[in-house]
N, C-alpha and C positions, 0 to 999 in steps of 0.2 A: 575584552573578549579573550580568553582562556588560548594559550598558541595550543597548536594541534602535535605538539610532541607526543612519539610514544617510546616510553624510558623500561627499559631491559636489565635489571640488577643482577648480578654474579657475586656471590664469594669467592669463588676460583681463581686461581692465579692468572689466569689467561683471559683476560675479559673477552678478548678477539677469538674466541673460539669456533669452530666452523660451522658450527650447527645455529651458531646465535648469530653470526656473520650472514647465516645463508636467507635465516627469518628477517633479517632488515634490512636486505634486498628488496624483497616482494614487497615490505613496506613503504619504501624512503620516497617513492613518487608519492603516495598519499597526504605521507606527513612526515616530519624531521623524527628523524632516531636518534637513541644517544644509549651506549650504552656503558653503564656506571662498573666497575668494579677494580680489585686491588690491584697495585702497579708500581711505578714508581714516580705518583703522584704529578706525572702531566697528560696532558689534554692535545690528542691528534684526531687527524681525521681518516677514515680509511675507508675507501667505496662509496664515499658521501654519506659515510655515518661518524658520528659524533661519539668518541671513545674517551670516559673521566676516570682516572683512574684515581687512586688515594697509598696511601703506606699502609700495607698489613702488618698492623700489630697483635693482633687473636681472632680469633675466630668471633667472638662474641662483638666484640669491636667493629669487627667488618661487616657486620647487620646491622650494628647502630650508626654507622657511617655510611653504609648504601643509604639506607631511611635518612639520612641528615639530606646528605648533597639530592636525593631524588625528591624529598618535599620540595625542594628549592625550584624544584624544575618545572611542577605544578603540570603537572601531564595528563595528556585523558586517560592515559592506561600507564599499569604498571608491568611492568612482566618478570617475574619472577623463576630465575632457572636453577633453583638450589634449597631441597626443603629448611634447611635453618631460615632463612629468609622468612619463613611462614610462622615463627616465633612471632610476631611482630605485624604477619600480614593482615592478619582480622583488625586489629588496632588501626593499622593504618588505612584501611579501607573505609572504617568510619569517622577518620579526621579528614581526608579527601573527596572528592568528589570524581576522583577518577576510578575510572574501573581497573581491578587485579583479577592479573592470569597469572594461573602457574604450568611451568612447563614440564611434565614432568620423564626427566629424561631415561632415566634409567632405573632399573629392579632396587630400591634407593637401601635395604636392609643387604642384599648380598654384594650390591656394590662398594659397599663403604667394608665391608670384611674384604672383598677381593684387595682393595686399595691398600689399605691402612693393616690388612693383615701381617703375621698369624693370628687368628682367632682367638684370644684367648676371652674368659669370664668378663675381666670388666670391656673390652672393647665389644663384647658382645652386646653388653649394656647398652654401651651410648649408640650402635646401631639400632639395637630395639627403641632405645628413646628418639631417636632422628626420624622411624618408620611411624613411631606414634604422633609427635610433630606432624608430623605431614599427612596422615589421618585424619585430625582433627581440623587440620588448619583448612583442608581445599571444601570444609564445610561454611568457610565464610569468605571465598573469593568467586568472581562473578566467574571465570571460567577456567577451562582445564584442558591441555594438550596432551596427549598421552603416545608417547613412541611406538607402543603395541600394546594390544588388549589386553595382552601374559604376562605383560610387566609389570602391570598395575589394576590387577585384579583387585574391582570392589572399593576403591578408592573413589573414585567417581561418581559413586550411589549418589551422594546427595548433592553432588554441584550442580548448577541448571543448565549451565551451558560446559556442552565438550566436544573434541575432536581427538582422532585418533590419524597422527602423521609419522608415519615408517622414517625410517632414516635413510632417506633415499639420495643417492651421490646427485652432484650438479652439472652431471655430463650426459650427452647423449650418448643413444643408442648408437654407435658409429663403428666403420670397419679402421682397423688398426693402421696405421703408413708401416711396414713392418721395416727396420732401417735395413740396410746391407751386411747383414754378420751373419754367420753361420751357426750352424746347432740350435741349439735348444736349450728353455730356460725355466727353470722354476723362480716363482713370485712370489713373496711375503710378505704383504699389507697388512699390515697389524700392528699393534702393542710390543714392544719389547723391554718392559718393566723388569721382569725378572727371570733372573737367567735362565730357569727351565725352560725358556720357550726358544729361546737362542741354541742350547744345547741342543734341545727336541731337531729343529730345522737344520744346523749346520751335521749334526750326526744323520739326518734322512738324505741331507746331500750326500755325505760321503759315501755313501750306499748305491745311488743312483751315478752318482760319477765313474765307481769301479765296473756297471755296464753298459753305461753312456757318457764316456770321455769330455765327449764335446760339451754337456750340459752349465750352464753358466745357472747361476745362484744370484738374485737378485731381492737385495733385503729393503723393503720400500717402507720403511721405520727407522723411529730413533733408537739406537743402539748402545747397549751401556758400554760402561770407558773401555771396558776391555774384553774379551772372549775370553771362557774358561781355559785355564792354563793349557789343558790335556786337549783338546779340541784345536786352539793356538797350534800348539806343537805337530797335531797330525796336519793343517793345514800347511803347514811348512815345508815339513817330512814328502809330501806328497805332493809340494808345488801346486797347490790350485788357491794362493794368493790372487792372481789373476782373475782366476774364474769367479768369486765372489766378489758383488758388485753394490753398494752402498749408495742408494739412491733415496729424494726428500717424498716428501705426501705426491709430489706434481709428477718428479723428474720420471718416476721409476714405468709410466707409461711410455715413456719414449726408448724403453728400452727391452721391450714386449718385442717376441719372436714371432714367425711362422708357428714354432709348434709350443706353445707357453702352457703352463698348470700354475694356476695361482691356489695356495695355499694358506687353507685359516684351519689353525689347528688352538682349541681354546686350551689354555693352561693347568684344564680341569678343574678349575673354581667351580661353586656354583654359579657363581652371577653367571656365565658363560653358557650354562648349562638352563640359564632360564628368559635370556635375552637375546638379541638378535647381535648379528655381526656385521659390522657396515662395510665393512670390506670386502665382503661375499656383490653385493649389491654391484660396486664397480667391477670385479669381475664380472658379472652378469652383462654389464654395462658394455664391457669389450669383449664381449664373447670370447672368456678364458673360461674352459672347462674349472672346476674346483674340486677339492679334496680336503676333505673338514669332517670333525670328529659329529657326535652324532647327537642333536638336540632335537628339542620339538618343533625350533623354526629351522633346523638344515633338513629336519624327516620332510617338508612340506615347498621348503624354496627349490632345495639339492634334489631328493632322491626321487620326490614324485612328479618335480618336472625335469630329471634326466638329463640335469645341466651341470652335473657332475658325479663323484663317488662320497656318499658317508662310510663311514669307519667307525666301529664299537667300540675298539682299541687303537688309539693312536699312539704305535710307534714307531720307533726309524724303521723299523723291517714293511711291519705294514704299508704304512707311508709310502719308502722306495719302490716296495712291488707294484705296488698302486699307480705309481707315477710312471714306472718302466711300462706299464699294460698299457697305460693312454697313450706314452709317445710311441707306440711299435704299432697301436690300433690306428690308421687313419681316419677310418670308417667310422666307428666307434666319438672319437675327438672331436673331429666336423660335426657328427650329428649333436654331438652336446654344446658346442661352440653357438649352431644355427638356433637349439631350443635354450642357450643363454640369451642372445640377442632378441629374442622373440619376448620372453619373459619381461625382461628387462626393458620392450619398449610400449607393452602392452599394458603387462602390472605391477612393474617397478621404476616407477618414471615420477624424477623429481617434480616433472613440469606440470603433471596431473595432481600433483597437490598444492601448487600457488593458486586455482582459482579455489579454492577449499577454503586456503588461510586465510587469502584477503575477504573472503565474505565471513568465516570467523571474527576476524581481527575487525571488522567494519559493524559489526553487530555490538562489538565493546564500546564502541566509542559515546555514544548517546546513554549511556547508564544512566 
């Protein structure tokens, strides 16, 4: 009798990543998870899931090594979070007998530019070739997960089975414990890959401090090795070392004010411009009003349900005045704070798409 594993493949460096951490949750009582990807070649357990890792040696390598060690595993389903993966997956779908899902996480053609850019001809290439991969490929796997309709438009035409699951955080809708400190604070949950985005935020604080003193700065990312030189130096010059506050994915809610503005300002990529932002969703989550530049999902999350300000142009000046109107508006604040929490527990609730998955995920099994 076939054991009831269902194996999870990653090329990414992070096999434990949250989004794949959070799908083999809502599995692990049904059946054993395990999920394979590169590392540094040992085997833990984490949440009562099963994590194999292997040594990355290329990229190509790491597709024919997920495929090695996951035949082995002989599982009813495959799940696949990464189109190279799908080189391989039609082939392997017809040597097993298990069912393949692909997840598909992200806008996969301007994400791999936002990453791995500047843009230039040939890296433009191998994203064209990675979006065309992945075109052909989810025409031979039993199903298909899709983060939003927008992000993978027409992809999905001819899979037979799909779902479409937002990236919705794994907390509830709850009111803040606000601690014992005074003023007020801006929040940055995001990406901090490259330094425009570092610069954009610590220059919209400096703006905001010169007419709100008390405002503390709290950057809820990993942060590169160092602040730009010039930026550095006005931090210093002006003493609010203090007031910028370096906190992990978890920490940085336990250090949410009385009067907070959480902050997602995209880098002006396109991918950002064409994808949704998971960090908007946890604000939602804790009723933090929000201030974010201006896509097709913040015109529809943000501006027409009034749970925060879009912005055409995001810069520090904008930004700061922006941030100054909400903490001086009470009125104004509260009412975006109430139609966060509302949003957020009505139609952006992690917990309204685990019975979704598991009857997904339960319909693969018998392939």
């Amino acid at each position: 009798m076939k054991p009831d594993y269902y194996c999870h493949l990653t090329i990414q460096s992070h096999p434990s990543e949250e989004r794949i951490i959070k799908e083999t949750r809502i599995l692990r009582t049904s059946c054993s998870q395990i999920i394979i990807g590169p590392g540094d070649g040992g085997e833990i357990v984490r949440d009562g899931v099963r994590i194999v890792t292997y040594q990355y040696r290329s990229p190509l390598m790491s597709v024919f090594t997920s495929y090695y060690i996951a035949l082995k595993m002989r599982a009813r389903v495959y799940h696949l979070h990464d189109p190279e993966l799908l080189i391989l997956g039609w082939c392997f779908r017809l040597i097993t007998s298990g069912a393949v899902i692909y997840d598909a996480h992200r806008p996969t053609f301007h994400y791999f530019l936002w990453k791995f850019g500047p843009a230039g001809p040939r890296l433009r290439l191998k994203a064209a070739l990675l979006k065309l991969i992945e075109s052909i490929g989810v025409i031979f796997i039993d199903g298909l997960i899709m983060a939003a309709p927008l992000s993978k438009k027409g992809i999905g035409r001819f899979c037979p089975r799909k779902i479409v699951i937002r990236d919705f955080p794994e907390i509830k809708s709850t009111k803040i414990q606000y601690p014992l400190l005074p003023g007020k604070a801006l929040i940055y949950r995001g990406l901090m890959e490259k330094p425009a985005d570092l610069n954009l935020i610590l220059e919209t604080f400096f703006q905001v401090h010169l007419v709100l003193p008390e405002t503390h700065l709290v950057l809820a990312c990993p942060v590169p090795d160092g602040f730009d030189p010039v930026l550095a130096g006005r931090l210093h010059e002006i003493k609010l070392e203090q007031q910028v506050i370096v906190a992990d994915k978890t920490g940085w809610k336990q250090l949410c004010r009385q009067r907070t503005i959480g902050l997602a300002t995209p880098n002006g990529n396109e991918y950002f411009q064409r994808s949704e932002q998971s960090e908007i969703y946890e604000y939602l989550a804790l009723g933090i009003p929000v201030i974010c530049g201006r896509t097709p999902f913040t015109e529809q999350i943000v501006a027409e349900k009034e749970t925060g300000i879009v912005l055409k142009n995001l810069t520090p000046l904008n930004i700061s005045e922006t941030a100054i109107k909400l903490f001086s508006d009470d009125r104004l604040s509260s009412q975006m704070s109430i139609n966060a929490r509302h949003i957020s527990k009505n139609d952006c609730s992690w917990e309204k798409n685990v019975v979704e998955l598991n009857n997904f995920f339960s319909g693969m099994f018998p392939r």
